[in-house]
N, C-alpha and C positions, 0 to 999 in steps of 0.2 A: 575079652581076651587081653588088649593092652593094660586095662587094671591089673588083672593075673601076672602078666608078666612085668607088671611093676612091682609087685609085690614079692614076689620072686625074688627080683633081684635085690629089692631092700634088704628081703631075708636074709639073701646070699653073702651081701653086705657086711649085716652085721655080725652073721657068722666069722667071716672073714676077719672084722677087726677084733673079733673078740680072741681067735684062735690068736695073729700077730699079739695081741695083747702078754695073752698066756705064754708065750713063744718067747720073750722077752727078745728081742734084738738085740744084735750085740752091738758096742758101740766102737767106732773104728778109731783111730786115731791119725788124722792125717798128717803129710809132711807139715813138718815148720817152716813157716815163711818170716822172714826178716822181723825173727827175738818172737812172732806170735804163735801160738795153738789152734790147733783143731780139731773140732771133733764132728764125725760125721752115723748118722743110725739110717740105715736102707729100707725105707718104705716102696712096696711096689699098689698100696691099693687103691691110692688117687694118683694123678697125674697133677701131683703139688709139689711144692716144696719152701720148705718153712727155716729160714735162717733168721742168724741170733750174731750181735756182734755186743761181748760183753768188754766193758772200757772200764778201767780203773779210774773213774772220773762222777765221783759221785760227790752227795753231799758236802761231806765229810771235806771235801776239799774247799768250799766256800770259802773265800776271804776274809779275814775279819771285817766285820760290820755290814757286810755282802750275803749274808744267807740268802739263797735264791740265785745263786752265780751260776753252780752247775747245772741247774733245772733249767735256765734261761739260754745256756752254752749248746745243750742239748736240743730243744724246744723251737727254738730258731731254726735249726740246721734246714728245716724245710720250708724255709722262707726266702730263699734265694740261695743261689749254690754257680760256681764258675764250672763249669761243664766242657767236653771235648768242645762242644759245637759253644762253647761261648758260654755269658750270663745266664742262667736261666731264673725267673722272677718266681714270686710264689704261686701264681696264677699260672704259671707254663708247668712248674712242679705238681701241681695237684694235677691239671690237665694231664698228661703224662699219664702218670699214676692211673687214674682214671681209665685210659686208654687202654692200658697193660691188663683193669682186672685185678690190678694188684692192694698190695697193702703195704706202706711204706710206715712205721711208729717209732718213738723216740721215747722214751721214758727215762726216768734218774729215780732211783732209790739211794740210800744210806750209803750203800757203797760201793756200787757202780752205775754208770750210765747204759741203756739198751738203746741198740736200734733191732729193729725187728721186720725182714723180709716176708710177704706172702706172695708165690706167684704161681702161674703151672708153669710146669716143669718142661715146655714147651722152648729148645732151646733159644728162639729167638725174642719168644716175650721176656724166658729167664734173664739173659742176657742183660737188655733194656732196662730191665728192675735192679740186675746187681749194680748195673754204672751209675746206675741214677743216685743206685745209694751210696756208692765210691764216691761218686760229687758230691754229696749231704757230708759224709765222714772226713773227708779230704780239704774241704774248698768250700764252705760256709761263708754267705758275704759279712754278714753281720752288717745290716744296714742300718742307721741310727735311727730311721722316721721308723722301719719296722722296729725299732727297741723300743722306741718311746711308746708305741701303738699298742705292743706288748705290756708293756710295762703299767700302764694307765689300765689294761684288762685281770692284769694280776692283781692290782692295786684293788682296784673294785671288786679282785673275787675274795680278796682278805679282810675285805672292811664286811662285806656279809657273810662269810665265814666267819667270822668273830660276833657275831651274833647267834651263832648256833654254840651250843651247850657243847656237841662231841667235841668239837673242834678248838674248842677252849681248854675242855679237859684234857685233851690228849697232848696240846701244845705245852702244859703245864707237867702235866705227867714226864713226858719226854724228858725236859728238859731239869726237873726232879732227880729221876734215873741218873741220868747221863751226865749231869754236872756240869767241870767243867771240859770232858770230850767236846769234840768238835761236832758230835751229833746231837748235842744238846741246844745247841741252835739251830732255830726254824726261823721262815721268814718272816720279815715286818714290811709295815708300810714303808719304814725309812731303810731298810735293811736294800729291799729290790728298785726304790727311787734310787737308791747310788749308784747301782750299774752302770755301767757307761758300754757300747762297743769296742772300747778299747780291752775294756777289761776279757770282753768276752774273747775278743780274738789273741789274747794274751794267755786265758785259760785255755782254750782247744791249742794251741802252740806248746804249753807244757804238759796237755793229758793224754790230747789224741794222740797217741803215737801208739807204733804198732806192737812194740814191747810188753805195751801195756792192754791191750786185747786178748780175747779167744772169740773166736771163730764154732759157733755149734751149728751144722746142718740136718735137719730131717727133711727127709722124703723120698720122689723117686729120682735120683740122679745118682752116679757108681762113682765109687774113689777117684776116679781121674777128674769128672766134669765137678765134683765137689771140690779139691785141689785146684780146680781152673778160678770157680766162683770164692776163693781165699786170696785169690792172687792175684782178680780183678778190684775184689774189694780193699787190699791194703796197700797195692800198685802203690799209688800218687802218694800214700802216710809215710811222712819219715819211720824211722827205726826206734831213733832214739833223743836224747836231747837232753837239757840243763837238769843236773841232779834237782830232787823234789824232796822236801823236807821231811825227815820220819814221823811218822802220824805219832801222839802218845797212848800209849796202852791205854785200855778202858780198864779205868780202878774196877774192884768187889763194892758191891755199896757197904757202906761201911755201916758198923753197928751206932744203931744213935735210941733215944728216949721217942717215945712215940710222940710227945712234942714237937722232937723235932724231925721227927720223919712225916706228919704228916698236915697238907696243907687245905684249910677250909678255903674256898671261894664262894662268895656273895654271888646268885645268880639269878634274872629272872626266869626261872624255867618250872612246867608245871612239873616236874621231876627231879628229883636229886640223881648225878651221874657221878657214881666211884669207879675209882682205877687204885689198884694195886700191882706193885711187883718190885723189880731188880736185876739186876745186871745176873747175868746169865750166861751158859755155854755157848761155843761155837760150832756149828756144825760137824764137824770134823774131831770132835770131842768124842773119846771112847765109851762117853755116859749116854752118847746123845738117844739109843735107843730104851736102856730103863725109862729116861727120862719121858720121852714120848710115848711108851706105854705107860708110864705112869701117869701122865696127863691125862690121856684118855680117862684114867679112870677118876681122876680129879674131876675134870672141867672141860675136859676134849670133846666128849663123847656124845654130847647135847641128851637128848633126854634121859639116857641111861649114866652120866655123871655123876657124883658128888655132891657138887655144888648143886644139881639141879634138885635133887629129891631133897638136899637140906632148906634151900632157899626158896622153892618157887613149891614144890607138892610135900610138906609137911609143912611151910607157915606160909604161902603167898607174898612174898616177901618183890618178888618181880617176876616178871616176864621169862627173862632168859638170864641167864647166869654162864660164865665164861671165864675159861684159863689157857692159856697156852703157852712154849718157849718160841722164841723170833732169835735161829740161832742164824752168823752171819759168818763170812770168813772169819772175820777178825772179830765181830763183837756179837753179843747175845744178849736178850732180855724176854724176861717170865714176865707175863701180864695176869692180872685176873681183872673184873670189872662185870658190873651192872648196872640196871637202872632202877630206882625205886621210886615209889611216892616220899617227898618230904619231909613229910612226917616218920616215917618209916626208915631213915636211913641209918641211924647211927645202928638200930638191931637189925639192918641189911649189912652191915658193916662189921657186926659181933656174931654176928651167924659166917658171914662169909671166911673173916677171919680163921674164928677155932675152928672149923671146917679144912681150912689148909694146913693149920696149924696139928693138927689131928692128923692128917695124913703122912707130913712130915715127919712126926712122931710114928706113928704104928704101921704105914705103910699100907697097902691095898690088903684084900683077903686074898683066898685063893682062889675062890669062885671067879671073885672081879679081875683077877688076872688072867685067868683062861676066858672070860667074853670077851676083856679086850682084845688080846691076842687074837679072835677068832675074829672078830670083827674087823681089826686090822688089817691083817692077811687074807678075809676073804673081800675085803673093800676095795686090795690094790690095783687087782684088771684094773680099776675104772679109775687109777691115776696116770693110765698108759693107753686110756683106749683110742686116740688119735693126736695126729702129728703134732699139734700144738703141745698134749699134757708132756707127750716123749720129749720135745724141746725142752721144754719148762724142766723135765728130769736132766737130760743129758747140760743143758746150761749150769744146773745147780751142781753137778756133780767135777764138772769142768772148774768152775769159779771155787769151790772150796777144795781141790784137791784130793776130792775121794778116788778109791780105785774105780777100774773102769766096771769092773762087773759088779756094782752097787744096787745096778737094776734086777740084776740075776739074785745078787743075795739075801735082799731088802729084807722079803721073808722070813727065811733061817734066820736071821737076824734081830726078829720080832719073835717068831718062835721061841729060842732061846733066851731069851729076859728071865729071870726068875723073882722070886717075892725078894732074897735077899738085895738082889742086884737093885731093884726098883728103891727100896727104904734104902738104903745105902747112897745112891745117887740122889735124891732128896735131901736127905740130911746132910750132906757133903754141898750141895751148891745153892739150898735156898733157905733163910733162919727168916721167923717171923722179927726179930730186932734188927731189919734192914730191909726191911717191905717199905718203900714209899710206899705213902697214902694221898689218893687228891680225892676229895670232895665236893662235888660243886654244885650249887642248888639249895643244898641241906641247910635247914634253919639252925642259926647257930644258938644254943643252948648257955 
């Protein structure tokens, strides 16, 4: 009988989230707090709740000759923190944590910094977990023996990182693309030995600040205790502070000779590893939906793709084959990229090529515009089916400025694309004469 009724309820479950799924929530918008945003989505079917505190303090802002500042500013934050009750060490901070059930993360992408809440929703564990993360945001010690300790474990995860093949290509890649934006620097050995503490508590003095935040909440807690947990968390952060230097636009890649767009690397690997692509839309780009059905049917779509039946089931050319857009606020970049045997790469590379090239030119059929489409929209429940993916939405939607019913529209949205719309938006933002190329592995000829 208690099987029975386990099973039950799992069903009940997942009925449950699949309806909310379908249901799409709506997203709220809470009071502003001192210059920040908020946004709040009502979940009642855990007794969880899942916060996001997005910081304009990413990459992108690295010092010169400092790549690795923002990653290191963030990274730390739970390594000692000055707290109501005092110091708290990184050993009292995990403990803590621990205690609560909870989940306290820190991450740094291109172009912002995350922390990331998990707790139930139990006011007084909630509580506990939001201060703790007001301390981490607020009051970071930045202790020098923890930096160096730090510092010496990044050290050593970049020197064997640089023995793997991805991580070469992709560093190269990047920084191909990107030029000379500020995103085209990644870290070095010598880049995160210059850190110093100074530097770090010098970066969180001009990023953290609460102008420069939003605030995203999922789960079960109503408009008011959500407003409470915005106000707990950005209490202690000043408002505002010393003007910050305007970032430079990310140029178009420019049209160059396939000389010089694209760059061979000597590597030992039993595989040759290409990356192609170029600077690219922003989220918030009126194309951004051709586009992303058009991918699908490019290189999105994994076995039903493009690239796949050209490169991998009519010539065996690799394994998997892949394309996608990485659009961001402010910047965007189209990837494609495989793996092949080394012998194989340059006609992994002339397949992959006219393949894009082809598409850019004549654009999808119509058949492969309505799978995609179908595929799309009946795939989407499953990017909303629990608290985290709804975050993960409601954050993206919050940081790039979309409207709020984005989640409601996503669909009709995808729906509507048509064949012109798709070749149109292609040929407008991506030309084969400004495709970086890296290659690495591949016997040079």
């Amino acid at each position: 009988m208690n099987t029975l009724k386990k099973s039950i309820s799992a069903c009940l479950l997942t009925l449950s989230c699949f309806s909310v799924a379908h249901a799409i929530l709506p997203i709220e918008k809470l009071d502003s707090f001192k210059g920040s945003k908020g946004y709040l989505v009502q979940t009642k079917t855990l007794p969880m709740v899942d916060i996001e505190v997005s910081i304009d303090a990413g990459d992108r802002y690295d010092s010169a000759g400092k790549s690795g500042l923002a990653d290191m500013a963030a990274s730390l934050m739970n390594y000692g923190v000055r707290g109501d009750q005092g110091l708290l060490s990184e050993a009292q901070i995990a403990d803590e944590i621990a205690d609560l059930g909870a989940n306290i993360g820190l991450s740094v992408g291109g172009e912002r910094a995350i922390l990331r809440i998990r707790s139930l929703s139990r006011k007084d564990l909630r509580d506990r977990a939001v201060k703790l993360a007001a301390a981490m945001l607020s009051a970071p010690t930045y202790d020098a023996r923890i930096l160096e300790r730090e510092k010496q474990r990044t050290i050593t995860n970049l020197l064997e990182a640089e023995t793997k093949p991805e991580f070469v290509l992709e560093r190269r890649f990047t920084k191909s693309v990107y030029g000379d934006y500020p995103l085209g620097n990644t870290p070095t050995v010598k880049s995160v030995a210059a850190v110093s503490a100074n530097d770090l508590l010098q970066f969180h003095k001009q990023f953290y600040r609460s102008d420069r935040m939003i605030v995203s909440i999922v789960g079960d807690v109503d408009r008011a205790q959500a407003n409470e947990i915005m106000q707990t968390l950005l209490q202690k952060i000043p408002q505002s502070g010393a003007s910050i230097a305007k970032l430079p636009e990310l140029q178009r890649s420019p049209v160059e000779s396939l000389a010089q767009r694209e760059i061979q690397i000597p590597f030992d690997s039993q595989q040759a590893h290409i990356a192609m692509g170029m600077t690219a839309v922003t989220r918030s780009n009126p194309d951004y939906f051709p586009l992303l059905v058009g991918n699908y049917i490019l290189g999105g779509g994994g076995f039903v793709s493009r690239l796949m039946a050209e490169v991998r089931e009519k010539r065996g050319l690799a394994y998997s084959v892949f394309s996608y857009f990485a659009p961001g606020k402010d910047t965007g970049i189209f990837q494609a990229g495989l793996q092949t045997k080394n012998d194989q790469a340059t006609m992994a590379l002339e397949v992959m090529s006219s393949t894009i090239a082809k598409f850019i030119a004549d654009g999808p059929t119509t058949s492969e515009l309505l799978a995609a489409k179908s595929n799309l929209v009946n795939g989407y429940p499953l990017r909303i089916d629990n608290n985290r993916k709804l975050l993960d939405n409601v954050s993206s939607i919050a940081w790039n400025d979309l409207p709020l019913d984005t989640m409601e529209i996503w669909t009709k949205q995808v729906e509507a694309v048509t064949l012109e719309q798709v070749t149109a938006a292609f040929q407008k933002y991506l030309a084969m004469d400004r495709m970086k190329i890296v290659v690495l592995g591949a016997k040079n000829k």
